[in-house]
C-alpha positions as CSV (number, residue, x, y, z in Angstrom):
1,X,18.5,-9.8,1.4
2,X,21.5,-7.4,0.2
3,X,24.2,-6.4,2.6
4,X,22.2,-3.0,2.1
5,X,18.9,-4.0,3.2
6,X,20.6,-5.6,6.1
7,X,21.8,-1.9,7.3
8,X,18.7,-0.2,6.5
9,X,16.8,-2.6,8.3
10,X,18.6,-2.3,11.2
11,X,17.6,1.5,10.9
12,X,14.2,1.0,10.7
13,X,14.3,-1.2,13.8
14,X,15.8,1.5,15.6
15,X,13.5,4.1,14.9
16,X,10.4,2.1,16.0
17,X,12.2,0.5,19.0
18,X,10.3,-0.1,22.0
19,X,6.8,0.7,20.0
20,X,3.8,-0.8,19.3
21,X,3.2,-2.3,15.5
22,X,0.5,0.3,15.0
23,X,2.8,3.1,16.9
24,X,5.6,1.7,14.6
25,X,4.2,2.2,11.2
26,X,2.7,5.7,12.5
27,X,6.3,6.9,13.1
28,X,7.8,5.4,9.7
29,X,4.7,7.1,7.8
30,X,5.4,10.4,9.8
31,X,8.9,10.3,9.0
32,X,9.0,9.8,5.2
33,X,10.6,6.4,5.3
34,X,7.3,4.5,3.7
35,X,6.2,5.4,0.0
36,X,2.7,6.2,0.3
37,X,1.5,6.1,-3.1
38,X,3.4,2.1,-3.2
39,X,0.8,1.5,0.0
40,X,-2.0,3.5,-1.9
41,X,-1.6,1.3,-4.5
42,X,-1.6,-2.0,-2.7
43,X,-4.6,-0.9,-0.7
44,X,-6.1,-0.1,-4.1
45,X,-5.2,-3.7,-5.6
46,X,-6.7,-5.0,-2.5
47,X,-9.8,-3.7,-2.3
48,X,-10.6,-4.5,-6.0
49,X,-9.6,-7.9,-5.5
50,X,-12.1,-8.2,-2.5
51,X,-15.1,-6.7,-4.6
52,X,-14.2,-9.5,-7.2
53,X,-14.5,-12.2,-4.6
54,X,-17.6,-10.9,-3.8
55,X,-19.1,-11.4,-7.2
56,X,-18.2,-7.9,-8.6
57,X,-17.1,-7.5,-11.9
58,X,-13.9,-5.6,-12.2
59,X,-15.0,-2.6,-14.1
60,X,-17.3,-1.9,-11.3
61,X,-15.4,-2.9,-8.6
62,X,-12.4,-0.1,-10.2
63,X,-15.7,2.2,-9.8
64,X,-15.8,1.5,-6.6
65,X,-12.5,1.5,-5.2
66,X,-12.3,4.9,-7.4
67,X,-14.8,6.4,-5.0
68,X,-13.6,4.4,-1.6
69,X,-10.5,6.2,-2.4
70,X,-11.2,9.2,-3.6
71,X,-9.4,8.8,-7.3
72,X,-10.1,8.2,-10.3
73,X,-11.4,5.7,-12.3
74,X,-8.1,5.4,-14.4
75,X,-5.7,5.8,-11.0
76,X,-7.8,2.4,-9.6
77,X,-7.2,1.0,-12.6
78,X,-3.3,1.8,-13.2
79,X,-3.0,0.4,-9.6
80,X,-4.8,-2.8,-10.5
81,X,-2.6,-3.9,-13.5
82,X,0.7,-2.2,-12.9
83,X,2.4,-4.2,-10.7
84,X,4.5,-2.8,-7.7
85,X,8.6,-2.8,-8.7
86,X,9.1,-5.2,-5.9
């Protein structure tokens, strides 16, 4: 961990101070400091990966997650194979 992450981290922990987890992430959400489309994404890559463990093939389970999500087809699948910068 940078010197940097170290002091933004230390941020964070003070904005959610005294919260619940779930109040905590609420409050981070609320106030900009989470990417949404990075957790779209994941939640996206995860689903898809579920459907596949349960026996469905990918270009379905994209179809799927397309409509769990409310995207499209393409957007599941962009999510799927591009991998996250981090």
């Amino acid at each position: 961990m940078t010197r940097l992450d170290e002091q933004l981290t230390g941020v964070l922990l003070r904005e959610v101070r005294g919260m619940t987890p779930r109040q905590a992430v609420l409050t981070l959400l609320e106030r900009g400091f989470i990417d949404l489309r990075a957790c779209e994404r994941q939640a996206i890559r995860q689903e898809i990966e579920q459907l596949q463990r349960q026996g469905i093939p990918r270009c379905e389970a994209f179809e799927v997650a397309a409509g769990k999500f409310c995207c499209s087809y393409e957007k599941a699948r962009n999510a799927f194979y591009k991998p996250s910068k981090h």
